[in-house]
Residue frames as a rotation matrix with the C-alpha (Angstrom) as fourth column:
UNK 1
-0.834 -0.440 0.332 58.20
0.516 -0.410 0.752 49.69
-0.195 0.799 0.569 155.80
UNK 2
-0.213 0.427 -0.879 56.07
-0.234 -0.896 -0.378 52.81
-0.949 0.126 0.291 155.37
UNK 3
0.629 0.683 0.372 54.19
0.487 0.027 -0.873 53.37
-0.606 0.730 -0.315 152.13
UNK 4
0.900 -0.327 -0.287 56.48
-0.434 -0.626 -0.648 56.13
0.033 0.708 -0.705 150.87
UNK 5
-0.242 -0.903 0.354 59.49
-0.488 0.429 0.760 53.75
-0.839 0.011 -0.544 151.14
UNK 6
-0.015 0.110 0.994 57.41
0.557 0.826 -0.083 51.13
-0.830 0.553 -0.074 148.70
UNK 7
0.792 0.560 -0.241 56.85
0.224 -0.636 -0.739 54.04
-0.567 0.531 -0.630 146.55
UNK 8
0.478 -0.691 -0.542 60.23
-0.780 -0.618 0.100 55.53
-0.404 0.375 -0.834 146.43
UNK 9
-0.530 -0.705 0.471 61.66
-0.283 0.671 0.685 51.81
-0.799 0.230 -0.555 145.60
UNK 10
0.355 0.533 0.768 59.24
0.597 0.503 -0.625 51.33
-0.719 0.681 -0.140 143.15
UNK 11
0.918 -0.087 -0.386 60.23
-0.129 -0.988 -0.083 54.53
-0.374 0.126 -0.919 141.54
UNK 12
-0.042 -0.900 -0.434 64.06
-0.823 -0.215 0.526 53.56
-0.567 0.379 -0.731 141.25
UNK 13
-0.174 0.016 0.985 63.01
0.049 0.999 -0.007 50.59
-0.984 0.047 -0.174 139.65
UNK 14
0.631 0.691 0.353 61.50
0.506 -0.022 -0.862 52.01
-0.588 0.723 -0.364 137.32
UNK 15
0.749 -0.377 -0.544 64.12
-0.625 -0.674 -0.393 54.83
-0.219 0.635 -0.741 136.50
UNK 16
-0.454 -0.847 0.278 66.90
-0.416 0.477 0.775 51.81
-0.788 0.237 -0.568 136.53
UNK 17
-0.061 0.294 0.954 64.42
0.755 0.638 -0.148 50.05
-0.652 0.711 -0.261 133.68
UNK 18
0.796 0.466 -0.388 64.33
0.284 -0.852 -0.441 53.31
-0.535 0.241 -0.810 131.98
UNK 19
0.152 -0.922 -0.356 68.25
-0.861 -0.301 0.411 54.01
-0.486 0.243 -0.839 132.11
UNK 20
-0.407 -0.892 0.196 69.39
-0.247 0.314 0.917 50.48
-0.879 0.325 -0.349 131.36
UNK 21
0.700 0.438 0.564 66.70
0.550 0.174 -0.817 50.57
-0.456 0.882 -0.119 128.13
UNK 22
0.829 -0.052 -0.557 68.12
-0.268 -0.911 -0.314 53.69
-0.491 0.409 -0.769 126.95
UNK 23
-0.308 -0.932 0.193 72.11
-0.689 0.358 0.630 52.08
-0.656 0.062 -0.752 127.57
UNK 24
-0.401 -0.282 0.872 71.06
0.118 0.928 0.354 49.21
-0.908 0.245 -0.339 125.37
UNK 25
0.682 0.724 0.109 69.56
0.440 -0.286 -0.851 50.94
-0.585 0.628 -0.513 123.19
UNK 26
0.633 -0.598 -0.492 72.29
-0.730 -0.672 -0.124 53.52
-0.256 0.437 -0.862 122.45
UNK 27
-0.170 -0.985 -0.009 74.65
-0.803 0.134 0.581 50.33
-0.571 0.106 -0.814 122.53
UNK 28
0.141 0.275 0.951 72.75
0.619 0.725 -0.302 48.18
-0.772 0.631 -0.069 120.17
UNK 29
0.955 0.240 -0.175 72.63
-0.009 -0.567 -0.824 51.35
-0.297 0.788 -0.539 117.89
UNK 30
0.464 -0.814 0.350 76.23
-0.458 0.118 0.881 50.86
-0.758 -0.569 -0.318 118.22
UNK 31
-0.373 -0.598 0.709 76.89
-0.291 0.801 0.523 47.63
-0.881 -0.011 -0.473 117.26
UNK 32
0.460 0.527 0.715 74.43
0.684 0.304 -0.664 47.40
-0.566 0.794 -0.220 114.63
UNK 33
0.914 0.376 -0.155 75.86
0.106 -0.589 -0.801 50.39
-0.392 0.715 -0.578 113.21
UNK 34
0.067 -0.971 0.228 79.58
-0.818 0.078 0.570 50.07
-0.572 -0.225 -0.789 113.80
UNK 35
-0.551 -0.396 0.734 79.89
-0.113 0.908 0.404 46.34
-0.827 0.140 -0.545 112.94
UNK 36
-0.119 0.890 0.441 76.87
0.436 0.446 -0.782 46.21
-0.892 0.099 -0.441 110.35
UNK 37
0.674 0.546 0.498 76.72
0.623 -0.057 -0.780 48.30
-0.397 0.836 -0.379 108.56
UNK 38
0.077 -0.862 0.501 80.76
0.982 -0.021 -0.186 49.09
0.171 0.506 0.845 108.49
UNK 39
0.655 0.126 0.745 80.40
-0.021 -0.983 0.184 52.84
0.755 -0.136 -0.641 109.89
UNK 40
-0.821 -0.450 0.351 82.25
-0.158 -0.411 -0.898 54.41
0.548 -0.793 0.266 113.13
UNK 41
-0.119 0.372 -0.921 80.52
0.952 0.307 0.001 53.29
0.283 -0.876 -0.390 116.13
UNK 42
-0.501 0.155 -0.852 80.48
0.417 -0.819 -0.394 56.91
-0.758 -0.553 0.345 117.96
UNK 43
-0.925 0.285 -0.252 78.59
-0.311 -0.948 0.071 58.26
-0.219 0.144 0.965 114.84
UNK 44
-0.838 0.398 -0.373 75.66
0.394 0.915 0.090 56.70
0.377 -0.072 -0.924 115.56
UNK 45
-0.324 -0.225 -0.919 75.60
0.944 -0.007 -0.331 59.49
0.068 -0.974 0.215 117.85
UNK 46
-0.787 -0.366 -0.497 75.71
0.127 -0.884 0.450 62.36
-0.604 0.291 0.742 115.75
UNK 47
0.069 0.969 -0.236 72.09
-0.008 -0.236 -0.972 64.03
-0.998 0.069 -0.009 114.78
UNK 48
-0.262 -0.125 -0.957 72.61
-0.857 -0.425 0.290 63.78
-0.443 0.896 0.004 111.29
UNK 49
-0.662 -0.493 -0.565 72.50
-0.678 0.716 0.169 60.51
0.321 0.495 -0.808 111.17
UNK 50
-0.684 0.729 -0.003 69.28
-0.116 -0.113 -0.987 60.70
-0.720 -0.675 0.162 113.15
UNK 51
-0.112 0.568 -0.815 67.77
-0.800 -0.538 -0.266 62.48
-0.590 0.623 0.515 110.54
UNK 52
-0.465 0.008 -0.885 68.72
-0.848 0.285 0.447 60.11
0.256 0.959 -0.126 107.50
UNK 53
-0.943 0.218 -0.253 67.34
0.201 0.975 0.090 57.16
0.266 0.034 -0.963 109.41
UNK 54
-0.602 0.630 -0.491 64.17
0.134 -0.526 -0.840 59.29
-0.787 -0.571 0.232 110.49
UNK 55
0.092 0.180 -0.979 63.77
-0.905 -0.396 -0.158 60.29
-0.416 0.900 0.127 106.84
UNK 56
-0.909 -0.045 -0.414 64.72
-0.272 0.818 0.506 56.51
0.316 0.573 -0.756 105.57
UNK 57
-0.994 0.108 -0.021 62.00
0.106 0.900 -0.423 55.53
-0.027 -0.423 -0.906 107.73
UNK 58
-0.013 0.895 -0.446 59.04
-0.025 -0.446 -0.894 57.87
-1.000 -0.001 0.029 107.37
């Protein structure tokens, strides 16, 4: 195995820890918001609702 193989597999490792943060991320925002706090699950999604938690938080 060649250097630029270890490289490139190191590489998708990383972008698969990357993606499946994001995916759990988006689907904790989800559930926390859906079930929790009694919203729609998909608008979690929607930038508006960015904002107000962006603004709640700053």
């Amino acid at each position: 195995m060649s250097s630029s193989d270890h490289i490139l597999r190191s590489l998708i490792k990383i972008v698969g820890v990357l993606l499946a943060g994001v995916i759990l991320f988006i689907v904790g925002s989800m559930i926390g918001y859906g079930v929790m706090g009694g919203g729609n699950p998909f608008g979690v999604l929607l930038p508006g609702v960015w904002r107000h938690i962006l603004d709640f938080v700053q």
